[in-house]
Legacy VTK file of the C-alpha trace (Angstrom):
# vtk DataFile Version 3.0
C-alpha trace
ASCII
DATASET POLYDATA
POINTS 240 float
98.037 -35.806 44.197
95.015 -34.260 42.399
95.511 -31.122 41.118
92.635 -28.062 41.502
91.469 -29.163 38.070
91.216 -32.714 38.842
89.002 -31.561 41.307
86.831 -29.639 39.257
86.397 -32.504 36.595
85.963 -34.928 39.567
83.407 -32.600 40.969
81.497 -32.094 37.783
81.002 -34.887 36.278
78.019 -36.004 38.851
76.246 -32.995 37.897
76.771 -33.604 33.990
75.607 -37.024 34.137
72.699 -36.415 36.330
71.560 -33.568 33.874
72.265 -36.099 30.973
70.055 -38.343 32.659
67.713 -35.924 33.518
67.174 -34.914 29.838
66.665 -38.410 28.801
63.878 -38.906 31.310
62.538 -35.348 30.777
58.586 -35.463 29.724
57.996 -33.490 26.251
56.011 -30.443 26.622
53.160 -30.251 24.153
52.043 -26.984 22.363
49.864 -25.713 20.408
50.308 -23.806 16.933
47.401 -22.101 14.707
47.805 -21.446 10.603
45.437 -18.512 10.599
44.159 -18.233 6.762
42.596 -15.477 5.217
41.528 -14.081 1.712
43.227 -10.666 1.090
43.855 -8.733 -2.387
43.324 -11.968 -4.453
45.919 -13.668 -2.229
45.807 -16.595 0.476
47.333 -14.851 3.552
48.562 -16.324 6.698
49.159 -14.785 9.925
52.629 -14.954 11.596
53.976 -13.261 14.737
57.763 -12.448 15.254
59.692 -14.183 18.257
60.981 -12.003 21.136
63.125 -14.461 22.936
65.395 -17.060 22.918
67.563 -18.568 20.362
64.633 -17.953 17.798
64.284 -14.662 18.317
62.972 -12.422 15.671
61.993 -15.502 13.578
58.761 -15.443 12.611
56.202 -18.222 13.103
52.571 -19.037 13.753
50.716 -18.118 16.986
50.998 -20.565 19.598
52.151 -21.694 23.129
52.623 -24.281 25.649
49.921 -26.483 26.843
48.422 -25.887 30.553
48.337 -28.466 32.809
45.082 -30.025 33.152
44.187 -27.693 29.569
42.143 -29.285 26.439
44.144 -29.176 23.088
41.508 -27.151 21.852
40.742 -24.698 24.988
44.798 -24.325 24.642
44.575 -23.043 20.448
41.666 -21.032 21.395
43.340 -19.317 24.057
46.971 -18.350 22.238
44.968 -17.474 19.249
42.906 -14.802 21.257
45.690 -13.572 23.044
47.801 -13.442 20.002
45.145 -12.195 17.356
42.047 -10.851 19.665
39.885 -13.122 17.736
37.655 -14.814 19.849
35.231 -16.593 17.731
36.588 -18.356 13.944
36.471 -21.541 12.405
39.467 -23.896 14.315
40.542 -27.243 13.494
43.069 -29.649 14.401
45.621 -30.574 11.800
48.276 -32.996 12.512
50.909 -33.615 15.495
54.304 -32.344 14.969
57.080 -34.500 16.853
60.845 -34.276 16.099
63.062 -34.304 18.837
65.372 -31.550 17.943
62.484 -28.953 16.095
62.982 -26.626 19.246
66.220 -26.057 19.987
65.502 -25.622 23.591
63.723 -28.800 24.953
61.431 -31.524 23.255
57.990 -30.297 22.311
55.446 -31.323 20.146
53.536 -29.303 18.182
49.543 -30.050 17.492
49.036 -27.752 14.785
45.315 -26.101 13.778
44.417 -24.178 11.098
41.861 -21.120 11.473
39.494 -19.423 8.930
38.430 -15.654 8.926
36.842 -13.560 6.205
39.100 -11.065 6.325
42.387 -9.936 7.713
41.038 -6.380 9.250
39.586 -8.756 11.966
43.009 -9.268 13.489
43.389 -6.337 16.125
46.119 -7.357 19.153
49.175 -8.918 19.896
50.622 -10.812 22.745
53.067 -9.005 24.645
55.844 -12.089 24.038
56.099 -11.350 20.322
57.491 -8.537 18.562
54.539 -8.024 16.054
52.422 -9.678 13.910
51.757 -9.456 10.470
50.030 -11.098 7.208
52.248 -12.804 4.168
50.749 -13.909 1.132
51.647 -17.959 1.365
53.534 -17.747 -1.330
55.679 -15.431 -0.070
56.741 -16.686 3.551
59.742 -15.379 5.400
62.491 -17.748 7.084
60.294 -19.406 9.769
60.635 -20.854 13.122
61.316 -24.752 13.700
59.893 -26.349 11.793
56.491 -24.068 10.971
57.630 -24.004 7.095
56.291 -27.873 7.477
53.462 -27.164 9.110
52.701 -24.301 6.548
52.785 -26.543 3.611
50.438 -29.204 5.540
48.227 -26.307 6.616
47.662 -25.257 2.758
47.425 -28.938 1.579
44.516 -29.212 4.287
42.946 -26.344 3.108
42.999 -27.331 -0.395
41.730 -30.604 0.012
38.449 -29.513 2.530
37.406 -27.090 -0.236
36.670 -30.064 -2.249
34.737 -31.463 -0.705
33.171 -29.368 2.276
31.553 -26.328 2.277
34.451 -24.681 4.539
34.862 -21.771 1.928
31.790 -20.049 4.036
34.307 -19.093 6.535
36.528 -17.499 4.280
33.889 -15.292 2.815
31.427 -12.609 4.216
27.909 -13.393 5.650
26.631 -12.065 2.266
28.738 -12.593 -0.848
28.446 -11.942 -4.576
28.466 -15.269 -7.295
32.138 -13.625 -8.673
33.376 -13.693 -5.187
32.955 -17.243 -4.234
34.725 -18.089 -7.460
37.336 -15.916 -7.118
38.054 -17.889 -4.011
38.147 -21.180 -5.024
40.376 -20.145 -7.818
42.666 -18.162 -5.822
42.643 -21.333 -2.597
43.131 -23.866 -5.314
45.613 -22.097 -7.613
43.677 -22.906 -11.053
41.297 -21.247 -13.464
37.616 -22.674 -13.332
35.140 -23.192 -15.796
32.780 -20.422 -15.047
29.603 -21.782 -16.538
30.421 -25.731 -14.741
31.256 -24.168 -11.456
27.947 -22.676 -11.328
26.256 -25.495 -12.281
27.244 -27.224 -9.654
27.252 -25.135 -6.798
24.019 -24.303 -7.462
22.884 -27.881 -8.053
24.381 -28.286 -4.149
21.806 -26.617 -2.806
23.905 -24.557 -0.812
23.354 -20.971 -1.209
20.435 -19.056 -0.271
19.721 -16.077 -3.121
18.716 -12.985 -1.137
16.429 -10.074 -2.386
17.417 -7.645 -4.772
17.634 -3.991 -3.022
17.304 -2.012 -6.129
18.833 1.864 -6.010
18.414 3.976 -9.036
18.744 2.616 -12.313
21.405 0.155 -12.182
20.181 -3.513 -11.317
22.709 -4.646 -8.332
24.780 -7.653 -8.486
22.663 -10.889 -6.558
23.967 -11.741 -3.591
23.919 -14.805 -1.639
24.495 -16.820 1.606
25.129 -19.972 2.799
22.404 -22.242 4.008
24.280 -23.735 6.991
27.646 -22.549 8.648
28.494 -25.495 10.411
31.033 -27.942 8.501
29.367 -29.714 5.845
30.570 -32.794 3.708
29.160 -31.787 0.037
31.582 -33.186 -2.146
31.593 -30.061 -4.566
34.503 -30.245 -7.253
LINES 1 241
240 0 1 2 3 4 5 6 7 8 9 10 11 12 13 14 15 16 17 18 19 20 21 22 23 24 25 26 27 28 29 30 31 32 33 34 35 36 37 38 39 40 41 42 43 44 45 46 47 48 49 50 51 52 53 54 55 56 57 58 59 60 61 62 63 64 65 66 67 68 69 70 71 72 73 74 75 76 77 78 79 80 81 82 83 84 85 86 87 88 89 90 91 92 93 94 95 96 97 98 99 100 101 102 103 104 105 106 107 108 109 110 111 112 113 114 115 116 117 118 119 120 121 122 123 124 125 126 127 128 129 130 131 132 133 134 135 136 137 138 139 140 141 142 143 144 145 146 147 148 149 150 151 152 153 154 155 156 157 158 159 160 161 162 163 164 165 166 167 168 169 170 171 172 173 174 175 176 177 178 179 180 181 182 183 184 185 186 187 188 189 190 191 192 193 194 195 196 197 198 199 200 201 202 203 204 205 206 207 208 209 210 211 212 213 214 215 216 217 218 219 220 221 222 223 224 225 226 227 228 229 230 231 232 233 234 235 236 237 238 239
């Protein structure tokens, strides 16, 4: 004789192994996540949105989404960092792929990470409707963050670091038109060490990668020069 129970267990256990199964065979779902850096009261900010949903909400992590069928990597960061920032036009790059099984507690996705670049965090004017808010933190000063973004944070800032060196990516961290003292403030504040004011001249200048613009002259004060960058587009200069 089975008993009502018996049944039950008999009953289920079909459905639990076929859902077993089902998650072994399941295909990962790929997403996209974007470390949006900025330069902000002598600090390297990032941008980070606060979960509404699931068991991560009210975490906080970067912007990001699933992947579209039929949807470019790229097209996808683009399109979660408009909806999630309203910026529609910023330096972008891909960073790395981000694949443990278990860093979403709800299925298996990876994570292609980007970082973008904007010259300053007043650009940043919307928010999707599935997060909370949004809000700047100073890097080193990040809350308790979604699966595994603390990871993707520190790779972010290592990236960053390292393309400063060597590229002239700092152009999309400053202004169109910039001050001398302002361009090294920001590689001393990106790369988290006093310079040698007199060398790093020197050699920036001996890049050839600045335009000097025209002095407007208003009363009797003589203005600070300011310059620009001679091309926008990434550049391998090999600077410090």
């Amino acid at each position: 004789m089975v008993s009502h129970l018996d049944i039950n267990v008999v009953a289920d256990s079909p459905r639990r192994r076929h859902r077993a199964v089902a998650r072994r065979h399941a295909r990962p779902k790929v997403a996209v996540d974007t470390v949006l850096f900025a330069i902000d009261a002598g600090q390297v900010k990032c941008y980070l949105v606060r979960l509404r949903w699931g068991p991560v909400a009210g975490k906080w992590a970067f912007p990001g989404g699933l992947v579209r069928e039929g949807e470019m990597l790229d097209d996808a960061a683009l399109r979660e960092l408009r909806q999630s920032t309203g910026l529609d036009n910023c330096y972008i790059e891909q960073l790395f792929s981000f694949g443990d099984p278990n860093r979403d507690p709800k299925a298996h996705v990876v994570s292609v990470a980007y970082m973008a670049l904007i010259d300053q965090t007043s650009a940043v004017h919307s928010c999707s409707q599935k997060y909370s808010n949004g809000q700047w933190f100073e890097m080193t000063r990040l809350p308790d963050l979604a699966y595994d973004h603390a990871e993707i944070a520190e790779y972010a800032v290592r990236r960053l670091k390292s393309k400063l060196e060597y590229t002239n990516i700092a152009c999309n961290l400053l202004p169109p038109t910039f001050t001398f003292a302002q361009i090294e403030e920001l590689y001393a504040i990106v790369l988290g060490r006093a310079l040698d004011r007199r060398n790093f001249r020197r050699r920036i200048m001996a890049m050839n990668l600045l335009n000097r613009l025209p002095l407007e002259r208003r009363g009797n004060h003589r203005p600070a020069a300011l310059y620009s960058f001679q091309q926008r587009s990434l550049q391998v200069i090999e600077m410090l």
